[in-house]
VEXKE-259681 format. One line per field, with one value per residue (C-alpha): z, x negated, y; residue number from 1. Coordinates in Angstrom, 3 decimals, always signed. Layout:
# residues N
zz = Z; ...
xx = X; ...
yy = Y; ...
n = NUM; ...
END
This chain:
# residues 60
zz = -23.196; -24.993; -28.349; -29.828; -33.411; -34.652; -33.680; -35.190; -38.811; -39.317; -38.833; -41.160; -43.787; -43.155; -43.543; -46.628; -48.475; -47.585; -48.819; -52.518; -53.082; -51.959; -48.620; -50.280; -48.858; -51.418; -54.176; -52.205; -51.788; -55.302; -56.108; -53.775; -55.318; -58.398; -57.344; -55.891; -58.707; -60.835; -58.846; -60.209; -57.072; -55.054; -53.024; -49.979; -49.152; -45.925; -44.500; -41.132; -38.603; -36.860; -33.234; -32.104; -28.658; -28.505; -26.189; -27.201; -24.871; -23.011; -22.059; -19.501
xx = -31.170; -30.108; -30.087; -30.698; -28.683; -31.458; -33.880; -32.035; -31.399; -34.917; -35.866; -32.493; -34.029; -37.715; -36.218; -34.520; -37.793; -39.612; -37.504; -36.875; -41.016; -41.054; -42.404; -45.498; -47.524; -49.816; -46.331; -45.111; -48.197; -48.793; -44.967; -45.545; -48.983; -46.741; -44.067; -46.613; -48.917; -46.090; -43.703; -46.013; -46.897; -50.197; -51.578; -53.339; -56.722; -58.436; -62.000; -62.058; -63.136; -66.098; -66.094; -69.734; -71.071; -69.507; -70.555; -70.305; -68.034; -69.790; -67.613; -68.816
yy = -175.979; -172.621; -172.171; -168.577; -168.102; -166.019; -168.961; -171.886; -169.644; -169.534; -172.948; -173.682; -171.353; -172.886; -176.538; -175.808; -173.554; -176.809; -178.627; -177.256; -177.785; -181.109; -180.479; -179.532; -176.520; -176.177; -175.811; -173.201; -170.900; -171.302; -169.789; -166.751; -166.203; -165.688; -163.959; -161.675; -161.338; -160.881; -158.532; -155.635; -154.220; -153.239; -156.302; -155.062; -157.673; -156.233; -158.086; -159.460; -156.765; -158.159; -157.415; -155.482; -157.269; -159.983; -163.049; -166.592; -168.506; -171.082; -174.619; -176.796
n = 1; 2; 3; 4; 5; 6; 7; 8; 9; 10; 11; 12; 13; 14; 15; 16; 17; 18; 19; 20; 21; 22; 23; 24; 25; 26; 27; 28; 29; 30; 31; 32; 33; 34; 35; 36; 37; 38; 39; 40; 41; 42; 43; 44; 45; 46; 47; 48; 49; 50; 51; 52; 53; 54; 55; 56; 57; 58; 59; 60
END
């Protein structure tokens, strides 16, 4: 199997962010709410666009 560097970095960088809040989702969303609220600058909130004619999709 091949292994891209760029790949295997970010899972490296994603196991250790996990693991400095416990493995705890909820821990880390909070920080970055912080970090964002706090960094001083704009945050950018933009509603769904709904899609006009749109057809339900029907499973047999």
């Amino acid at each position: 199997m091949w292994n891209d560097p760029i790949v295997e970095e970010l899972h490296k960088h994603r196991q250790k962010m996990a693991a400095q809040f416990n493995y705890d989702v909820h821990a880390a969303c909070q920080y970055y709410r912080d970090r964002q609220k706090f960094s001083g600058l704009p945050v950018v909130s933009k509603k769904p666009k709904l899609i006009k004619d749109l057809k339900p999709i029907i499973q047999k």
